[in-house]
C-alpha positions as CSV (number, residue, x, y, z in Angstrom):
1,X,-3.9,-7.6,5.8
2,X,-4.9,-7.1,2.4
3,X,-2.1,-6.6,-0.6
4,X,-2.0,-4.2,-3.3
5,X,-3.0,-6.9,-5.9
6,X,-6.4,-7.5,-4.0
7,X,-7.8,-4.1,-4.5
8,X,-9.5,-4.3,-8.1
9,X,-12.6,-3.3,-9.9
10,X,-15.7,-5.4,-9.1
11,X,-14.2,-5.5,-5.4
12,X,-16.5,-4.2,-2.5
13,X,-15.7,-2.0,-0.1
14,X,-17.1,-2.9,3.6
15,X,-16.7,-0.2,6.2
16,X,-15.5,-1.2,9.6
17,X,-18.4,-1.5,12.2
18,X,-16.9,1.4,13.8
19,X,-16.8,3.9,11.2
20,X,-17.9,7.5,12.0
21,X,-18.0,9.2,9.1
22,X,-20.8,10.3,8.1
23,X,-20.3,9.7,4.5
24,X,-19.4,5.9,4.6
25,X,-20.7,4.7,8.1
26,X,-22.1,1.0,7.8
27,X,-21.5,1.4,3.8
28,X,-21.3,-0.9,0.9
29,X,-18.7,0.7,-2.1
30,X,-18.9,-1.0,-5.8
31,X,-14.9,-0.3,-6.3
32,X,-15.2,0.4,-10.2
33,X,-11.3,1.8,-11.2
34,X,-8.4,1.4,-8.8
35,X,-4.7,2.4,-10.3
36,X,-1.5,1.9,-7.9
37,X,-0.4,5.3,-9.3
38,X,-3.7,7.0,-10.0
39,X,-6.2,6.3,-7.2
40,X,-9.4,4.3,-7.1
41,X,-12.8,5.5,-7.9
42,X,-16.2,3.6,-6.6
43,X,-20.1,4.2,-5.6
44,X,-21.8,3.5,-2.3
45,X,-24.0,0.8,-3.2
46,X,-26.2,1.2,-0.1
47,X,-27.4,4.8,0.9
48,X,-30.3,6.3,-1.3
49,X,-31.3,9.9,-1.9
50,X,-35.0,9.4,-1.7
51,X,-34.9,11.3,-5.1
52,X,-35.6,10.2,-8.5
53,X,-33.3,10.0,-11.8
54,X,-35.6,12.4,-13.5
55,X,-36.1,14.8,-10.6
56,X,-32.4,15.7,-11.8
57,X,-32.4,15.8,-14.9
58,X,-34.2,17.9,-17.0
59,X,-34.0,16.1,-20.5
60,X,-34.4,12.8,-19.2
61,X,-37.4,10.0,-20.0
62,X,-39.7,9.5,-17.4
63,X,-38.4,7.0,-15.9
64,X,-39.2,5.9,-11.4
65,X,-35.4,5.2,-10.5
66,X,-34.5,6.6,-7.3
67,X,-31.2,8.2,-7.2
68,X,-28.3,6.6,-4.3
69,X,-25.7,8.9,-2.9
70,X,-22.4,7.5,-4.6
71,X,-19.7,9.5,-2.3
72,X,-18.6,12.6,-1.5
73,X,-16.6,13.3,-4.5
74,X,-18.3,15.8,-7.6
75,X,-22.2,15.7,-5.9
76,X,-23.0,17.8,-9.1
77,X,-22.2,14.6,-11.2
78,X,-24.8,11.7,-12.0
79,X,-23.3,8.3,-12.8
80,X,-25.1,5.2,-13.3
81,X,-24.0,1.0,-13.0
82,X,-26.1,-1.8,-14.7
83,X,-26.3,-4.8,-16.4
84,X,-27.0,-3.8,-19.5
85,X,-23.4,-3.6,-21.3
86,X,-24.2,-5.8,-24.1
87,X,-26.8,-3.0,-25.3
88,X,-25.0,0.0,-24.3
89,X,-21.9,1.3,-25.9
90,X,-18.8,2.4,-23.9
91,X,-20.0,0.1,-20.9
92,X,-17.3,-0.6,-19.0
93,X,-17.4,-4.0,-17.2
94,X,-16.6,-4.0,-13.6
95,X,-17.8,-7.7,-12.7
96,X,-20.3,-10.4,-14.2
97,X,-23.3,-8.9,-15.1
98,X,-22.4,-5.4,-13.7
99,X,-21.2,-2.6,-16.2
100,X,-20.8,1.2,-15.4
101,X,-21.2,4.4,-17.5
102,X,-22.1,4.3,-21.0
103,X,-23.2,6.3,-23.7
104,X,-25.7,8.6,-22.4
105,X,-27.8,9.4,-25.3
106,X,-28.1,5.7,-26.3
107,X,-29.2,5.1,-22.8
108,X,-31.9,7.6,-22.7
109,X,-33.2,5.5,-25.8
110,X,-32.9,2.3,-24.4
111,X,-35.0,3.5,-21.5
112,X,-37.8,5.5,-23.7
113,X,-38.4,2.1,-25.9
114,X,-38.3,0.2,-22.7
115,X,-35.0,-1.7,-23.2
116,X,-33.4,-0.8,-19.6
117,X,-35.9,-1.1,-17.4
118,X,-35.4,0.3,-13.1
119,X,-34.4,-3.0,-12.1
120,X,-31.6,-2.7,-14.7
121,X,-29.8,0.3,-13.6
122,X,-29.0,2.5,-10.4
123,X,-27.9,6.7,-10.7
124,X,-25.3,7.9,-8.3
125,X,-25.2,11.2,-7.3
126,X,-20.9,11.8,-7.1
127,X,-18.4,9.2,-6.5
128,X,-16.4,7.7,-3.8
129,X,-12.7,8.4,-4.3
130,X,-8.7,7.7,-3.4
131,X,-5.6,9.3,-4.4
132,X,-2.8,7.1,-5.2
133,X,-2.0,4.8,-2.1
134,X,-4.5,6.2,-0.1
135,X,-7.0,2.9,-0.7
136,X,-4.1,0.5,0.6
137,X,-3.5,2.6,3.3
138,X,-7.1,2.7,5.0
139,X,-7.1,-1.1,4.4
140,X,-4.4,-1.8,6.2
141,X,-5.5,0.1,9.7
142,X,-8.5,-1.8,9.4
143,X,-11.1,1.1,8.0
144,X,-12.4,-1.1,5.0
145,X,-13.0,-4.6,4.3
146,X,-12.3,-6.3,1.4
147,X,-15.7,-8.6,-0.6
148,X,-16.6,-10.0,-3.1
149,X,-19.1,-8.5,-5.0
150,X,-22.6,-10.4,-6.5
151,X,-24.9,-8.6,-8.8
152,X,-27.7,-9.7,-7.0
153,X,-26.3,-6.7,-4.2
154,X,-27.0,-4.1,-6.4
155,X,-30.1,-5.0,-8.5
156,X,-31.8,-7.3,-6.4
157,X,-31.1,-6.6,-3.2
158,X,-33.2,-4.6,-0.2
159,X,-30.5,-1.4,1.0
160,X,-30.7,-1.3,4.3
161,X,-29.5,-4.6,4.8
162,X,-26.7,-4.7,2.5
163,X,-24.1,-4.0,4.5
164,X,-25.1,-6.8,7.3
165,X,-25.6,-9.4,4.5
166,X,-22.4,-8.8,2.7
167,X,-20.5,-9.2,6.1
168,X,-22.6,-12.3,6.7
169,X,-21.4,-13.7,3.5
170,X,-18.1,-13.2,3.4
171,X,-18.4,-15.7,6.5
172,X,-16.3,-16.8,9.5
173,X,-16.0,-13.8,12.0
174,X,-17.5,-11.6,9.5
175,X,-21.0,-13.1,10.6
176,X,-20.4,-11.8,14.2
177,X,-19.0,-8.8,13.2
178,X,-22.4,-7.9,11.1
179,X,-24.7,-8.6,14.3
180,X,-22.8,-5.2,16.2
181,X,-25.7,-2.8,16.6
182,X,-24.9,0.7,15.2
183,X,-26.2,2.5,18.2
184,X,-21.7,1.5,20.2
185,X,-23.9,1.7,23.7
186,X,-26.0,-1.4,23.1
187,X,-23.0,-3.5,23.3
C-alpha cells in the first residue's frame, strides 16, 4: 500500500496487468503535478499516435517528432516533456534530466536553429488526469503501480516495451508480473 507522500512528480504510473481500459491498459504515466487538494496531472509515456508534431500544428518548424497520446483529458491540447530545461524558459522540472512545458515560441526557435533536436523532446496530445484523492484511491485497490522514473524511459527507450521493462526493473515480483501475456486466455 502506497501513502499519500509517495505520489509525486517524476513518479511513474504502472497500470495493473489487468487493466481494461482502453485508455491506460499496459500503460506507462510520467506523473508531472500531483496536489493532495488539487489532483494530479501526467502523460502516457508509452502509446504513440503514429502522427507527427507538425502534422498538428500549423505554424510549427519542420520538425519529424511523432506525437504520443498523453490521456484522455483536453485531446485538443499539445504538451511536450524534455531535457532541455536549461535552454528553455518556464521548464518545469519533474525529475533529473526531464522538464515539461516551456515557452513555446522560444522552443520553436530552439528547434529551427537546431538546438532541441527529436531525441530531445516528446508532444502529447491531452493529459492524463485526477481529481483530488482520486490518485490515492486507485492506488490503494491495486489499479496503478508506483516506479521510479529514468530518463532513459522516455528519450531513449523502444515503446512498446516500456511498460514490461519498467515492471522488470522495479524488481522482486514485479519481474513475474511483466511476463503476463496481454491476450488473459494464454495464462
Amino acid at each position: 500500500m502506497e501513502s499519500n507522500t509517495s505520489i509525486k512528480p517524476g513518479k511513474l504510473l504502472v497500470a495493473e496487468p489487468f487493466m481494461m481500459d482502453p485508455n491506460f491498459k499496459r500503460s506507462v504515466v510520467l506523473l508531472c503535478e500531483h496536489n493532495d487538494e488539487q489532483g494530479s496531472l501526467g502523460f502516457v509515456l508509452n502509446k504513440p499516435l503514429k502522427i507527427n508534431v507538425e502534422d498538428l500544428l500549423g505554424d510549427f518548424p519542420e520538425f519529424d517528432s511523432e506525437v504520443y497520446f498523453g490521456g484522455p483529458v483536453a485531446t485538443d491540447t499539445i504538451h511536450y516533456i524534455h531535457d532541455k530545461g536549461d535552454i528553455l524558459d518556464n521548464s518545469v522540472k519533474i525529475h533529473n534530466g526531464v522538464y515539461w512545458g516551456g515557452d513555446f515560441e522560444q522552443l520553436k526557435f530552439l528547434i529551427k536553429t537546431k538546438l532541441i533536436k527529436e531525441a530531445n523532446i516528446r508532444f502529447f496530445v491531452g493529459y492524463s488526469g485526477w481529481t483530488e484523492h482520486q490518485l490515492f484511491e486507485e492506488l490503494e485497490i491495486g489499479s496503478w503501480i508506483l516506479a521510479d522514473m529514468d530518463s532513459n524511459y522516455l528519450f531513449h527507450h523502444a515503446n512498446e516495451n516500456l511498460w514490461k521493462q519498467v515492471m522488470e526493473n522495479k524488481g522482486s515480483s514485479f519481474g513475474v508480473i511483466a511476463q503476463i501475456s496481454e491476450s488473459h486466455r494464454l495464462n
